[in-house]
Residue frames as qw, qx, qy, qz and C-alpha x, y, z in Angstrom:
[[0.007, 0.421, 0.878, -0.227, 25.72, 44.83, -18.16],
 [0.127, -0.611, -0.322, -0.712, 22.44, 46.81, -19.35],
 [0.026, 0.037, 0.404, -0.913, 21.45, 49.30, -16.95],
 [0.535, -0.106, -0.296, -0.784, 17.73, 49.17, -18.19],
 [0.239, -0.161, -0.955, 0.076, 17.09, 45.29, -15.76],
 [0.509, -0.563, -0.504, -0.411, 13.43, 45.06, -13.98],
 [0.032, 0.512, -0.605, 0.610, 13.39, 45.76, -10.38],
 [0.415, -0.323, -0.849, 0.043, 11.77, 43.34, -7.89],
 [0.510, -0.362, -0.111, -0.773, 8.38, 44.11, -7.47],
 [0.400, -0.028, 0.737, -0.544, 7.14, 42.71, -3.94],
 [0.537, 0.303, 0.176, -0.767, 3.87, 42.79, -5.38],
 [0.584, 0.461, -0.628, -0.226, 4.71, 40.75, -8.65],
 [0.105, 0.381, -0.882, 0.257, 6.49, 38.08, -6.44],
 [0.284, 0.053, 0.868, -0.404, 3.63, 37.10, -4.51],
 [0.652, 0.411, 0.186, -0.609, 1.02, 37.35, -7.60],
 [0.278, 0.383, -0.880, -0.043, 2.93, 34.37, -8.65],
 [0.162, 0.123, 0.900, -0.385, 1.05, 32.15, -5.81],
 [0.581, 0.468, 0.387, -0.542, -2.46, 33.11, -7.61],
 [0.325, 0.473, -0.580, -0.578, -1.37, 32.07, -10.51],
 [0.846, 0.098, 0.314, -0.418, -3.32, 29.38, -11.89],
 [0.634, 0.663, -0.376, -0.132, -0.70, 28.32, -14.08],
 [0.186, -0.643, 0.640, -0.377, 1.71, 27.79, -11.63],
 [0.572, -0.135, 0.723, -0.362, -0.31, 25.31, -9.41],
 [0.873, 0.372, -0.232, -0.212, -1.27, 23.22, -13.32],
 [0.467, 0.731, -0.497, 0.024, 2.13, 22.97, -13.46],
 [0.346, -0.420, 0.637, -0.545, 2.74, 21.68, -9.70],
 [0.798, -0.044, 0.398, -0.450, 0.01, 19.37, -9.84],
 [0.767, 0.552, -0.262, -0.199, 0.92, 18.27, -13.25],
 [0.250, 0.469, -0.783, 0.323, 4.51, 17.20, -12.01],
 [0.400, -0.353, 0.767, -0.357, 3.15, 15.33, -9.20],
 [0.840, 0.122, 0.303, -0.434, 1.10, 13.32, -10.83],
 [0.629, 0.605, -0.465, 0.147, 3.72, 12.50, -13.76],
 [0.092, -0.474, 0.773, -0.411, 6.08, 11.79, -10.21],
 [0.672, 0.013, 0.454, -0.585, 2.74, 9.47, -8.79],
 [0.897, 0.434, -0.056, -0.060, 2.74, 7.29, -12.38],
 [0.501, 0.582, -0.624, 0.145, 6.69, 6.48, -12.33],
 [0.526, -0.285, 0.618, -0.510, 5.87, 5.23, -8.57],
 [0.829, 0.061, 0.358, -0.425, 3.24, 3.44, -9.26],
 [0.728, 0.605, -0.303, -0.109, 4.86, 2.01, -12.55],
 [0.149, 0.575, -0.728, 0.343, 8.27, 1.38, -10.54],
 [0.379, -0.209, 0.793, -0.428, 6.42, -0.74, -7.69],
 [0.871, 0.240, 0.240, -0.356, 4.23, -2.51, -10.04],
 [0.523, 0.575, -0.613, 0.142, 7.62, -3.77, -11.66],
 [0.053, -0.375, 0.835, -0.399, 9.14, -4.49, -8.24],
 [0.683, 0.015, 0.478, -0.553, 5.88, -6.29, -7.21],
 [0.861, 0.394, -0.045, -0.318, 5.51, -8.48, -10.35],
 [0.715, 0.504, -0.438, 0.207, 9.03, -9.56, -10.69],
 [0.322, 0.267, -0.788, 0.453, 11.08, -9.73, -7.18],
 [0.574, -0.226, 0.409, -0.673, 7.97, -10.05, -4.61],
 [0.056, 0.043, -0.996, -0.052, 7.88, -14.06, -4.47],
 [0.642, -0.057, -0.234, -0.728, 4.27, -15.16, -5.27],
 [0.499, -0.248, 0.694, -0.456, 2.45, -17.78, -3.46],
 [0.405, 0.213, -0.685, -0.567, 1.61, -21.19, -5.41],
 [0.733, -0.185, 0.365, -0.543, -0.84, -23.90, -4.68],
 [0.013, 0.338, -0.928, 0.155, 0.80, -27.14, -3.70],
 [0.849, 0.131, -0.349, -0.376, -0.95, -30.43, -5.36],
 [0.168, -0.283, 0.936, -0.127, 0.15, -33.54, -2.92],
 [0.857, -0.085, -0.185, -0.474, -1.39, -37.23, -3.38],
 [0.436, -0.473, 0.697, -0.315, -1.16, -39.77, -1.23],
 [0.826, -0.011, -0.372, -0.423, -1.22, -43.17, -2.41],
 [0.585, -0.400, 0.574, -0.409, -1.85, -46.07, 0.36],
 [0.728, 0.207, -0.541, -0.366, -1.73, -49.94, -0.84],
 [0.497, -0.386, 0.645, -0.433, -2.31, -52.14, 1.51],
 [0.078, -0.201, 0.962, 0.166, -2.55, -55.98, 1.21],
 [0.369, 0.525, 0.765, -0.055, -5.22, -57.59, -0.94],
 [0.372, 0.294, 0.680, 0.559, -4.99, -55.21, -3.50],
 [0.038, 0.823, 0.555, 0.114, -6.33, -52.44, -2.39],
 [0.405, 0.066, -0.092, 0.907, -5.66, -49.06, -3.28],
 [0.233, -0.812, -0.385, 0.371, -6.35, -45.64, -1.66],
 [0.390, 0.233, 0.150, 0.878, -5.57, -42.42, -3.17],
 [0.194, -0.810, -0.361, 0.418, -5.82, -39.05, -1.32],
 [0.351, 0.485, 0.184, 0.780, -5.34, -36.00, -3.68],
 [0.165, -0.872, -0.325, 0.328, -5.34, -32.39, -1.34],
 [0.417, 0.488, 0.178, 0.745, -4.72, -29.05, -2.56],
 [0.268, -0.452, -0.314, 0.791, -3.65, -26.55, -0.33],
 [0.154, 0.838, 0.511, 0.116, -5.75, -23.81, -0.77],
 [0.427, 0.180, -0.023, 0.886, -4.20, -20.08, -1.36],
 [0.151, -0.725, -0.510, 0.437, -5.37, -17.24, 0.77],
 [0.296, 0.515, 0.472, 0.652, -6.22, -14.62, -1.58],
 [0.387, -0.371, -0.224, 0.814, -5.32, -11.09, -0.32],
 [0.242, 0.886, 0.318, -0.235, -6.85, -7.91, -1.04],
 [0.589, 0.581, 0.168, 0.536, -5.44, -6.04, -3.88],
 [0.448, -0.283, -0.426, 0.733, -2.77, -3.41, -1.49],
 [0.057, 0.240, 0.037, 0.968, -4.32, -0.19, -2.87],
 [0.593, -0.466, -0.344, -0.560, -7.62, -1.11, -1.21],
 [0.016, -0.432, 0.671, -0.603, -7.57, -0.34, 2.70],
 [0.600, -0.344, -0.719, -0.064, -8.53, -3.23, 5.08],
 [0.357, -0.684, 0.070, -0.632, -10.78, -1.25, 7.66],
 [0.556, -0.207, -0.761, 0.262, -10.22, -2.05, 11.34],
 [0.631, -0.632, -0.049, -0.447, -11.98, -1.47, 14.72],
 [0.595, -0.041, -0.670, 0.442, -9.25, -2.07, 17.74],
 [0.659, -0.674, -0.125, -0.309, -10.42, -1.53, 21.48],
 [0.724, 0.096, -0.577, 0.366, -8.18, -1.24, 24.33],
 [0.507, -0.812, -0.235, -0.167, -7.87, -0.65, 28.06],
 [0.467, 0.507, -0.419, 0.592, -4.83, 0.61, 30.06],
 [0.611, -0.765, -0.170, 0.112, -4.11, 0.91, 34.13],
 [0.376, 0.615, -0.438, 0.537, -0.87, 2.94, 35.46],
 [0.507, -0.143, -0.578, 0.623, 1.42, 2.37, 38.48],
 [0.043, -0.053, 0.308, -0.949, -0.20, 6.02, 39.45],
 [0.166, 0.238, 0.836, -0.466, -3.52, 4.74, 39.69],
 [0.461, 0.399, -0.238, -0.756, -4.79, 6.36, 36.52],
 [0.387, 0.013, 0.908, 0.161, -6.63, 3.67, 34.55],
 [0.468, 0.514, 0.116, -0.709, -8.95, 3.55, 31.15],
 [0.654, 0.336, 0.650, 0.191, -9.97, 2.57, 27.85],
 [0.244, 0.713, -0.133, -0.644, -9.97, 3.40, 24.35],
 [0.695, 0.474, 0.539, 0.044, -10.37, 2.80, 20.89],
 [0.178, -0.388, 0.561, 0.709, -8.55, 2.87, 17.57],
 [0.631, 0.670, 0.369, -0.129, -10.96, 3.22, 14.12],
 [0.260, 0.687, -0.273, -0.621, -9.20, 3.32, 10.61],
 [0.774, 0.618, -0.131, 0.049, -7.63, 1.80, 7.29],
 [0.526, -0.622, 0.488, 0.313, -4.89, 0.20, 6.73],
 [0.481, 0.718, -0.473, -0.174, -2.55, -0.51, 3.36],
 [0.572, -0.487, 0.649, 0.121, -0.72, -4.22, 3.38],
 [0.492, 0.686, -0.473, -0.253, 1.60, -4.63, 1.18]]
């Protein structure tokens, strides 16, 4: 083994964390990690997440003397926000305890439904 190796510099070690290189790199990986996600669940979503379809029924009525009736409905599909876009809510509640403590309060944010 050479006898000539670097010694560990304290100093060095932590002028590693200011390195601006460093944190490229860092960020760089997450975001590369963030796209194979997103890529992976837009698979799983398109192919095994079962998709709602809108259901064509007609009714037909004939009744004596020739007269026909015909009732065509189409259920109507309830068209969801797209999941990456949070659906804001605004919940209120009030509470009482067996110790005689009692109040209100309120919940404010975003939510994600997938």
């Amino acid at each position: 083994m050479a006898d000539d190796q670097e010694k560990f510099s304290l100093s060095k070690f932590f002028s590693g964390f200011l390195n601006p290189v460093t944190h490229a790199k860092n960020i760089q990986f997450v975001l590369w990690a963030a796209a194979v996600c997103f890529a992976g669940f837009t698979i799983y979503r398109a192919y095994f997440v079962p998709t709602n379809k809108q259901v064509q029924t007609t009714h037909i009525e004939v009744t004596q003397g020739g007269t026909l009736n015909l009732q065509q409905n189409q259920k109507q599909e309830v068209k969801k926000r797209a999941w990456w876009i949070p659906t804001p809510f605004v919940e209120a509640y009030g509470f009482t305890e067996t110790t005689g403590r009692a109040g209100a309060g309120a919940r404010i944010g975003a939510r994600l439904e997938f």
